[in-house]
C-alpha positions as CSV (number, residue, x, y, z in Angstrom):
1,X,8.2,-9.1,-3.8
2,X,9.3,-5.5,-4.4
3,X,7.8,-2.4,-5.2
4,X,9.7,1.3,-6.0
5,X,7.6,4.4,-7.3
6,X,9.8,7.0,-7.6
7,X,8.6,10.9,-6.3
8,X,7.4,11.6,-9.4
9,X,4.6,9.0,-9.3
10,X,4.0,9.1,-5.7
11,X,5.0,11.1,-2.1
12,X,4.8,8.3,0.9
13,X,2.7,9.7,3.7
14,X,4.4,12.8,5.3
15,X,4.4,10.6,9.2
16,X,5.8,7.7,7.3
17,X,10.0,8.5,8.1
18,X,9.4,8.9,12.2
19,X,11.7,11.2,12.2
20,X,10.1,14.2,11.1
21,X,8.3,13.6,14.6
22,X,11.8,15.1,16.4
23,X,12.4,17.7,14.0
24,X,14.4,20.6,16.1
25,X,14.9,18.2,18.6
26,X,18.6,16.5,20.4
27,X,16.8,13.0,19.0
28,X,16.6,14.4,15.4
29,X,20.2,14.9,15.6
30,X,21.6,12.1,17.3
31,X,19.4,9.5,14.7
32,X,21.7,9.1,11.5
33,X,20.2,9.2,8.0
34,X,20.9,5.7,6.9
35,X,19.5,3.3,3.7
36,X,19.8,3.0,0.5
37,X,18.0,4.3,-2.7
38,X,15.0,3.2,-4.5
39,X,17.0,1.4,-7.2
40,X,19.8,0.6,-5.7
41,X,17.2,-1.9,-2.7
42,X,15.8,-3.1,-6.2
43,X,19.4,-3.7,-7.6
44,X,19.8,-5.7,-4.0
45,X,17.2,-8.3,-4.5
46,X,19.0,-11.0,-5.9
47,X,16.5,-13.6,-5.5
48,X,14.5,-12.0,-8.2
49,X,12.9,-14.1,-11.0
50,X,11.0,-11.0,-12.4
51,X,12.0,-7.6,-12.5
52,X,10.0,-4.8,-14.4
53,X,11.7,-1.4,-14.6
54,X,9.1,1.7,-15.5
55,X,11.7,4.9,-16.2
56,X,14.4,5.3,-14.3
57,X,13.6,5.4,-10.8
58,X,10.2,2.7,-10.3
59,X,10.0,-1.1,-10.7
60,X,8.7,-4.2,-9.4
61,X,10.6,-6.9,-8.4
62,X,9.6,-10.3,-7.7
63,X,10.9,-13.7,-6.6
64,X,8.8,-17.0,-6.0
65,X,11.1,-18.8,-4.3
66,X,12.0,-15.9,-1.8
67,X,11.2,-17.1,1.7
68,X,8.3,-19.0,0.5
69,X,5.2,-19.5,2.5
70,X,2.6,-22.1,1.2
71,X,-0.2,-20.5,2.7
72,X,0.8,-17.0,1.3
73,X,1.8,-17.3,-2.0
74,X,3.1,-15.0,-4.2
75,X,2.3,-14.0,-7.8
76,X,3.0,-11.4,-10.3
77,X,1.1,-10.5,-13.6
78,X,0.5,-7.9,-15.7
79,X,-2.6,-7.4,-17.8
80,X,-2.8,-4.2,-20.6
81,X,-0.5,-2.5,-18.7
82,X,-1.4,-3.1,-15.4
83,X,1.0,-4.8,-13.3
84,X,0.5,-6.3,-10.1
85,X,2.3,-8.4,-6.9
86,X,-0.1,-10.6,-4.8
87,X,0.6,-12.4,-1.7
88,X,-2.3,-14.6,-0.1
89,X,-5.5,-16.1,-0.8
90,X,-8.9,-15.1,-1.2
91,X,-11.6,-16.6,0.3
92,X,-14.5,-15.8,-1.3
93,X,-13.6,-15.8,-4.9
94,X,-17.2,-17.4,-5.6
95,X,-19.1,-14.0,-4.8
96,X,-16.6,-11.9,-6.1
97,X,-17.0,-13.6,-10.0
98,X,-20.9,-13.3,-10.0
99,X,-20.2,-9.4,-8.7
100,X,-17.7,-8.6,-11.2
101,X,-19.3,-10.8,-13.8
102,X,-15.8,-13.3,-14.6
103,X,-15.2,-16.6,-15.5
104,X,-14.0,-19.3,-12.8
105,X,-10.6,-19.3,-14.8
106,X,-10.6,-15.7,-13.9
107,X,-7.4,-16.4,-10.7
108,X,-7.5,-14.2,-7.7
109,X,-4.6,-11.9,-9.3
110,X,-6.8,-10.8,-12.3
111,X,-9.9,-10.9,-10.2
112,X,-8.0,-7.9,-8.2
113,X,-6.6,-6.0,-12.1
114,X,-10.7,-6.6,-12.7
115,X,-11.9,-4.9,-9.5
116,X,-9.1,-2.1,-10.4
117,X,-10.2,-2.3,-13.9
118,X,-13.8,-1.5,-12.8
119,X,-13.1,1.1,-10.7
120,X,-11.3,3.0,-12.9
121,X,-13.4,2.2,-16.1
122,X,-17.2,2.3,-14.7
123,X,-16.8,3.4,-10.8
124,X,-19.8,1.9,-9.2
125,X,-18.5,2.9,-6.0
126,X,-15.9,4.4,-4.3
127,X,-12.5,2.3,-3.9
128,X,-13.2,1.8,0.2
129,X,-16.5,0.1,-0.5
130,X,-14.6,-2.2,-3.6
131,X,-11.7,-3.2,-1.0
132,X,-14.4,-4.2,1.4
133,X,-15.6,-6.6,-0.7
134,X,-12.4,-9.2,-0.6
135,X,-12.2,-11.0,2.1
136,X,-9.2,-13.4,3.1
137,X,-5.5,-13.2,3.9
138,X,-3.4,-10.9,1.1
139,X,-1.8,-8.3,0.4
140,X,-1.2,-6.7,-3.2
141,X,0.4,-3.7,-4.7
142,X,-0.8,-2.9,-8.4
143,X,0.5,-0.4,-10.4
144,X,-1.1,1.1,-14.0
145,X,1.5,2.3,-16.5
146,X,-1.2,3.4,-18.2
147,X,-2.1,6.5,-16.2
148,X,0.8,6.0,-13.1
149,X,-1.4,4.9,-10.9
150,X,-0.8,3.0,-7.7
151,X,-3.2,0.8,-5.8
152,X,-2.1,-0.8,-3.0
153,X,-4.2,-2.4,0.3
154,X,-3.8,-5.7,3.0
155,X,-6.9,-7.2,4.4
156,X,-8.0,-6.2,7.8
157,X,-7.4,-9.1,9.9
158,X,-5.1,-11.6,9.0
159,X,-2.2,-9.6,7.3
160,X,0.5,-11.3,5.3
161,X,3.2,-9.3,6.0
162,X,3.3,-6.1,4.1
163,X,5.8,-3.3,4.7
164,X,6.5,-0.3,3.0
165,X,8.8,2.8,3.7
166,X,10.8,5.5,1.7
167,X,14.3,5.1,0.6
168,X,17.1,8.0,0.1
169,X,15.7,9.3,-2.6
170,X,12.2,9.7,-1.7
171,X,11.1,6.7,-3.5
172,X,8.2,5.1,-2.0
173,X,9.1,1.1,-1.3
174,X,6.3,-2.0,-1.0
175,X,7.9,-5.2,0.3
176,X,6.4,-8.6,1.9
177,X,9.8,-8.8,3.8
178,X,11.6,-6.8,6.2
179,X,14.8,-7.9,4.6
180,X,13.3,-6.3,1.6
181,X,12.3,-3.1,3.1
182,X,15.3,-2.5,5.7
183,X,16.5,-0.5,3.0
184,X,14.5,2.2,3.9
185,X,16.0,2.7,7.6
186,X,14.3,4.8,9.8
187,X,10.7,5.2,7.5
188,X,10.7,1.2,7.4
189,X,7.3,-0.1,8.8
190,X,5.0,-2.5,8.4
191,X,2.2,-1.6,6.1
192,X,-1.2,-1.4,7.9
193,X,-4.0,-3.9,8.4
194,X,-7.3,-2.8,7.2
195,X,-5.7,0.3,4.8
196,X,-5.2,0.6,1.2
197,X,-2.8,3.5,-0.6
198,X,-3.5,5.3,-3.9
199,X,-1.1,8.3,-5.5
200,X,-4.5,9.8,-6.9
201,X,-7.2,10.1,-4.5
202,X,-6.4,10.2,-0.4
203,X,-3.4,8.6,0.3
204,X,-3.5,6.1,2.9
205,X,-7.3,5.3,3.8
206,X,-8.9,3.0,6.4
207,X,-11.1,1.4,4.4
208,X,-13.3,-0.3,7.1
209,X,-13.8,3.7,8.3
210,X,-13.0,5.8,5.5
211,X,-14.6,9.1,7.2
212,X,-12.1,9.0,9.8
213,X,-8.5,11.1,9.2
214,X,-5.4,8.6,9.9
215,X,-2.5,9.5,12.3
216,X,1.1,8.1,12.3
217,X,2.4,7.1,15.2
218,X,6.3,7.4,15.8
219,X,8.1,4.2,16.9
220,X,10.9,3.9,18.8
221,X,12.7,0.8,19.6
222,X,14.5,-0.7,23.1
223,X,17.2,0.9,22.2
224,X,16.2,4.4,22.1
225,X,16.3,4.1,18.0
226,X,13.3,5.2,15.8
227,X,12.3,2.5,13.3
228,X,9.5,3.6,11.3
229,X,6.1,4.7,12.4
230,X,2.4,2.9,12.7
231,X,-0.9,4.7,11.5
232,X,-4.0,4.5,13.1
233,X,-7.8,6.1,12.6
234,X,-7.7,9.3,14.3
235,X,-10.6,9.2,15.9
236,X,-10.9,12.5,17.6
237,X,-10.4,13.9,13.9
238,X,-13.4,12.7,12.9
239,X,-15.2,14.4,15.7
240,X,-13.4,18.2,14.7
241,X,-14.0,17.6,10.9
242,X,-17.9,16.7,12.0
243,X,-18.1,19.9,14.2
244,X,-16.6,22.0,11.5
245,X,-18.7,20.8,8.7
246,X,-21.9,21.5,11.1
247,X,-22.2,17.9,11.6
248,X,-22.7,16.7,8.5
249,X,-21.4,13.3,7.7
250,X,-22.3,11.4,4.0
251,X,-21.5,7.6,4.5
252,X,-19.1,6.1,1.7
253,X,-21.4,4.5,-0.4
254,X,-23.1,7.9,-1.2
255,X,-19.7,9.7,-1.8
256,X,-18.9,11.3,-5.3
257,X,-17.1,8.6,-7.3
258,X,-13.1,9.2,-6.6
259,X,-12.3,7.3,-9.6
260,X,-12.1,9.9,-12.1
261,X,-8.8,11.5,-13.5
Protein backbone atom coordinates (compact mmCIF):
# COMPACT_ATOMS: atom_id res chain seq x y z
CA UNK A 1 0.00 0.00 0.00
CA UNK A 2 0.85 3.55 -0.95
CA UNK A 3 0.25 6.83 0.22
CA UNK A 4 1.32 10.58 -1.57
CA UNK A 5 0.13 13.98 -0.04
CA UNK A 6 1.40 16.43 -2.00
CA UNK A 7 3.07 19.93 -0.07
CA UNK A 8 0.01 21.48 -0.25
CA UNK A 9 -1.76 19.08 2.09
CA UNK A 10 1.14 18.28 4.17
CA UNK A 11 5.22 19.19 4.96
CA UNK A 12 7.06 15.74 6.25
CA UNK A 13 8.99 16.56 9.41
CA UNK A 14 11.87 19.05 8.70
CA UNK A 15 14.64 15.88 10.23
CA UNK A 16 12.89 13.46 7.99
CA UNK A 17 15.56 13.82 4.59
CA UNK A 18 19.01 13.19 6.82
CA UNK A 19 20.57 15.36 4.90
CA UNK A 20 19.66 18.63 6.02
CA UNK A 21 21.81 17.24 9.17
CA UNK A 22 25.18 18.00 6.86
CA UNK A 23 24.02 21.15 5.46
CA UNK A 24 27.43 23.24 4.67
CA UNK A 25 29.22 20.31 5.10
CA UNK A 26 31.88 18.04 2.46
CA UNK A 27 29.01 15.04 3.26
CA UNK A 28 26.15 17.33 2.04
CA UNK A 29 28.00 17.64 -1.18
CA UNK A 30 29.41 14.37 -1.85
CA UNK A 31 25.52 12.70 -1.11
CA UNK A 32 23.65 12.95 -4.61
CA UNK A 33 19.94 14.09 -4.67
CA UNK A 34 18.39 10.91 -6.02
CA UNK A 35 14.44 9.48 -6.19
CA UNK A 36 11.71 10.05 -7.90
CA UNK A 37 8.55 12.20 -7.53
CA UNK A 38 5.32 11.71 -5.62
CA UNK A 39 3.35 10.55 -8.67
CA UNK A 40 5.65 9.24 -10.61
CA UNK A 41 6.60 6.26 -7.12
CA UNK A 42 2.64 6.01 -7.45
CA UNK A 43 2.75 5.62 -11.34
CA UNK A 44 5.62 2.76 -10.32
CA UNK A 45 3.34 0.54 -8.33
CA UNK A 46 2.25 -1.79 -10.76
CA UNK A 47 0.86 -4.29 -8.50
CA UNK A 48 -1.95 -1.96 -7.71
CA UNK A 49 -5.51 -3.17 -7.52
CA UNK A 50 -6.78 0.24 -6.29
CA UNK A 51 -5.64 3.52 -6.97
CA UNK A 52 -7.37 6.79 -5.82
CA UNK A 53 -6.01 10.02 -7.18
CA UNK A 54 -7.08 13.38 -5.06
CA UNK A 55 -5.80 16.48 -7.45
CA UNK A 56 -2.84 16.33 -9.08
CA UNK A 57 -0.15 15.58 -6.88
CA UNK A 58 -1.81 12.96 -3.73
CA UNK A 59 -3.26 9.44 -3.99
CA UNK A 60 -3.47 6.13 -2.43
CA UNK A 61 -2.44 3.20 -3.95
CA UNK A 62 -3.12 -0.18 -3.00
CA UNK A 63 -2.54 -3.87 -3.87
CA UNK A 64 -3.65 -7.05 -1.99
CA UNK A 65 -1.66 -9.38 -3.45
CA UNK A 66 1.69 -7.24 -3.03
CA UNK A 67 3.99 -9.23 -0.89
CA UNK A 68 1.26 -10.66 1.07
CA UNK A 69 1.58 -11.54 4.76
CA UNK A 70 -1.29 -13.57 6.39
CA UNK A 71 -0.79 -12.25 9.61
CA UNK A 72 -0.68 -8.60 8.38
CA UNK A 73 -3.25 -8.03 6.05
CA UNK A 74 -4.06 -5.35 4.09
CA UNK A 75 -7.19 -3.41 3.40
CA UNK A 76 -8.47 -0.23 1.82
CA UNK A 77 -11.90 1.49 2.22
CA UNK A 78 -13.26 4.57 2.05
CA UNK A 79 -16.29 5.73 4.04
CA UNK A 80 -18.05 9.59 3.26
CA UNK A 81 -14.99 10.68 2.10
CA UNK A 82 -12.63 9.27 4.20
CA UNK A 83 -10.23 6.92 2.78
CA UNK A 84 -8.01 4.68 4.51
CA UNK A 85 -5.06 1.75 4.09
CA UNK A 86 -4.77 -0.71 6.98
CA UNK A 87 -2.18 -3.36 7.59
CA UNK A 88 -2.58 -5.72 10.72
CA UNK A 89 -4.94 -6.78 13.19
CA UNK A 90 -6.48 -5.56 16.22
CA UNK A 91 -6.72 -7.32 19.13
CA UNK A 92 -9.13 -5.92 21.19
CA UNK A 93 -11.93 -5.11 18.88
CA UNK A 94 -14.44 -6.25 21.72
CA UNK A 95 -13.63 -3.14 23.97
CA UNK A 96 -13.20 -0.83 21.33
CA UNK A 97 -17.18 -1.52 19.91
CA UNK A 98 -18.75 -1.01 23.51
CA UNK A 99 -16.38 2.37 23.60
CA UNK A 100 -17.25 3.73 20.43
CA UNK A 101 -20.73 2.27 20.64
CA UNK A 102 -20.59 -0.04 16.94
CA UNK A 103 -22.02 -3.04 15.80
CA UNK A 104 -19.78 -6.47 15.65
CA UNK A 105 -20.14 -6.09 11.77
CA UNK A 106 -18.41 -2.82 12.32
CA UNK A 107 -14.41 -4.54 10.76
CA UNK A 108 -11.29 -3.14 12.26
CA UNK A 109 -10.87 -0.61 9.16
CA UNK A 110 -14.18 1.29 9.88
CA UNK A 111 -13.71 0.85 13.62
CA UNK A 112 -10.38 3.14 12.96
CA UNK A 113 -12.69 5.85 10.13
CA UNK A 114 -15.06 5.68 13.54
CA UNK A 115 -12.39 6.56 16.12
CA UNK A 116 -11.31 9.31 13.40
CA UNK A 117 -14.81 10.04 12.85
CA UNK A 118 -15.16 10.80 16.62
CA UNK A 119 -12.42 12.73 17.03
CA UNK A 120 -13.10 15.01 14.64
CA UNK A 121 -16.93 15.16 15.15
CA UNK A 122 -17.34 15.07 19.14
CA UNK A 123 -13.48 15.16 20.51
CA UNK A 124 -13.74 13.44 23.81
CA UNK A 125 -10.14 13.51 24.03
CA UNK A 126 -7.16 14.42 22.49
CA UNK A 127 -5.96 12.07 19.42
CA UNK A 128 -2.77 10.57 21.76
CA UNK A 129 -5.25 9.32 24.32
CA UNK A 130 -7.67 7.75 21.18
CA UNK A 131 -4.50 5.98 19.62
CA UNK A 132 -3.74 4.58 23.02
CA UNK A 133 -6.73 2.79 23.02
CA UNK A 134 -5.97 0.14 20.04
CA UNK A 135 -3.94 -2.29 20.88
CA UNK A 136 -2.39 -4.99 18.38
CA UNK A 137 -0.16 -5.23 15.37
CA UNK A 138 -1.08 -2.42 12.51
CA UNK A 139 -0.31 0.24 10.88
CA UNK A 140 -2.86 2.70 8.95
CA UNK A 141 -2.75 5.81 7.02
CA UNK A 142 -6.25 7.66 6.69
CA UNK A 143 -6.81 10.53 4.77
CA UNK A 144 -10.20 12.98 4.82
CA UNK A 145 -11.02 14.57 1.45
CA UNK A 146 -13.36 16.29 3.24
CA UNK A 147 -11.22 18.77 5.11
CA UNK A 148 -7.43 17.35 3.78
CA UNK A 149 -6.73 15.83 6.66
CA UNK A 150 -4.12 13.19 7.30
CA UNK A 151 -4.09 10.71 10.17
CA UNK A 152 -1.56 8.35 10.26
CA UNK A 153 0.05 6.02 13.40
CA UNK A 154 1.67 2.13 13.94
CA UNK A 155 1.26 0.46 17.26
CA UNK A 156 4.00 0.65 19.72
CA UNK A 157 5.36 -2.67 19.92
CA UNK A 158 4.90 -4.97 17.26
CA UNK A 159 5.14 -2.84 14.04
CA UNK A 160 4.06 -4.01 10.68
CA UNK A 161 6.33 -2.42 8.66
CA UNK A 162 5.57 1.16 7.96
CA UNK A 163 7.80 3.52 6.14
CA UNK A 164 7.38 6.84 4.98
CA UNK A 165 9.75 9.55 3.40
CA UNK A 166 9.60 12.57 0.89
CA UNK A 167 9.99 12.24 -2.67
CA UNK A 168 11.48 15.05 -5.23
CA UNK A 169 8.84 17.05 -5.09
CA UNK A 170 8.25 17.45 -1.47
CA UNK A 171 5.49 15.03 -1.42
CA UNK A 172 5.13 13.26 1.67
CA UNK A 173 5.15 9.17 0.88
CA UNK A 174 3.42 6.22 3.34
CA UNK A 175 4.42 2.76 2.27
CA UNK A 176 4.30 -0.84 4.03
CA UNK A 177 7.31 -1.74 1.79
CA UNK A 178 10.70 -0.46 1.26
CA UNK A 179 10.38 -1.26 -2.39
CA UNK A 180 7.58 1.03 -2.17
CA UNK A 181 9.27 3.78 -0.37
CA UNK A 182 12.95 3.61 -2.01
CA UNK A 183 11.57 6.17 -4.11
CA UNK A 184 12.24 8.67 -1.70
CA UNK A 185 16.20 8.14 -1.52
CA UNK A 186 17.91 9.68 1.12
CA UNK A 187 14.55 10.78 3.42
CA UNK A 188 13.43 6.98 3.12
CA UNK A 189 12.82 5.56 6.75
CA UNK A 190 10.94 3.44 8.48
CA UNK A 191 7.96 5.01 10.09
CA UNK A 192 8.17 4.96 14.01
CA UNK A 193 6.77 2.47 16.54
CA UNK A 194 4.64 4.10 19.09
CA UNK A 195 4.00 7.57 16.82
CA UNK A 196 1.16 8.80 14.92
CA UNK A 197 1.35 11.92 12.18
CA UNK A 198 -1.40 14.51 11.54
CA UNK A 199 -0.98 17.66 8.84
CA UNK A 200 -3.25 19.64 11.41
CA UNK A 201 -2.29 19.48 14.93
CA UNK A 202 1.67 18.49 15.93
CA UNK A 203 3.18 16.60 13.39
CA UNK A 204 4.73 13.53 14.47
CA UNK A 205 3.76 12.77 18.17
CA UNK A 206 4.71 9.94 20.56
CA UNK A 207 1.61 8.99 21.57
CA UNK A 208 2.65 6.81 24.60
CA UNK A 209 4.44 10.33 25.81
CA UNK A 210 2.87 13.06 24.07
CA UNK A 211 4.52 15.92 26.42
CA UNK A 212 7.89 15.02 25.28
CA UNK A 213 9.34 16.99 21.90
CA UNK A 214 10.67 14.27 19.25
CA UNK A 215 14.21 14.41 17.69
CA UNK A 216 15.32 12.86 14.31
CA UNK A 217 18.17 11.05 14.34
CA UNK A 218 20.40 11.02 11.02
CA UNK A 219 21.36 7.50 9.69
CA UNK A 220 24.08 6.69 7.92
CA UNK A 221 24.78 3.39 6.44
CA UNK A 222 28.20 0.94 6.23
CA UNK A 223 28.96 2.54 3.44
CA UNK A 224 29.35 5.98 4.56
CA UNK A 225 25.75 6.74 2.69
CA UNK A 226 22.79 8.56 4.57
CA UNK A 227 19.53 6.61 4.27
CA UNK A 228 16.91 8.34 6.00
CA UNK A 229 16.73 9.28 9.64
CA UNK A 230 14.95 7.68 13.03
CA UNK A 231 12.92 9.84 15.56
CA UNK A 232 12.98 9.42 19.00
CA UNK A 233 11.40 11.31 22.39
CA UNK A 234 13.73 13.97 23.19
CA UNK A 235 13.83 13.60 26.55
CA UNK A 236 15.98 16.33 27.66
CA UNK A 237 13.37 18.66 25.78
CA UNK A 238 10.93 17.88 27.98
CA UNK A 239 12.97 18.93 30.94
CA UNK A 240 13.87 22.68 29.11
CA UNK A 241 10.16 23.11 28.04
CA UNK A 242 9.21 22.19 31.95
CA UNK A 243 11.92 24.75 33.30
CA UNK A 244 10.70 27.32 30.96
CA UNK A 245 7.11 26.98 31.55
CA UNK A 246 8.03 27.27 35.49
CA UNK A 247 7.43 23.68 35.77
CA UNK A 248 4.13 23.33 34.85
CA UNK A 249 3.15 20.22 33.04
CA UNK A 250 -0.91 19.33 32.21
CA UNK A 251 -1.07 15.46 31.48
CA UNK A 252 -2.92 14.70 28.02
CA UNK A 253 -6.09 13.75 29.17
CA UNK A 254 -6.69 17.32 30.51
CA UNK A 255 -5.29 19.03 27.39
CA UNK A 256 -7.58 21.45 25.28
CA UNK A 257 -9.28 19.24 22.64
CA UNK A 258 -6.84 19.46 19.30
CA UNK A 259 -9.59 18.40 17.18
CA UNK A 260 -11.03 21.50 16.16
CA UNK A 261 -10.40 23.18 12.65
Amino acid sequence: MLAVFEQAIAHAPAGLDARVHLQGTTSAKNQELTGMSGMEMLNAFKERQVAVHFGQGSGLAYSLDYQKELLRPRAFVSQENVFLLFKGHLSNMNQLRQMYGITKAVTEELLIIEVYKALRDRAPYPADVAVKHLEGAFGFVLFDQNNSTIFAATDARNGVGMHWGTATDGSLVFADSKELIKGCGTSAAPFPNGFYFSNFERGLVNYEKPNHSVKAVPHVNSSGQLCGAFFKVDSQAQMENAIKSGMHQVGSEMEINPWQY
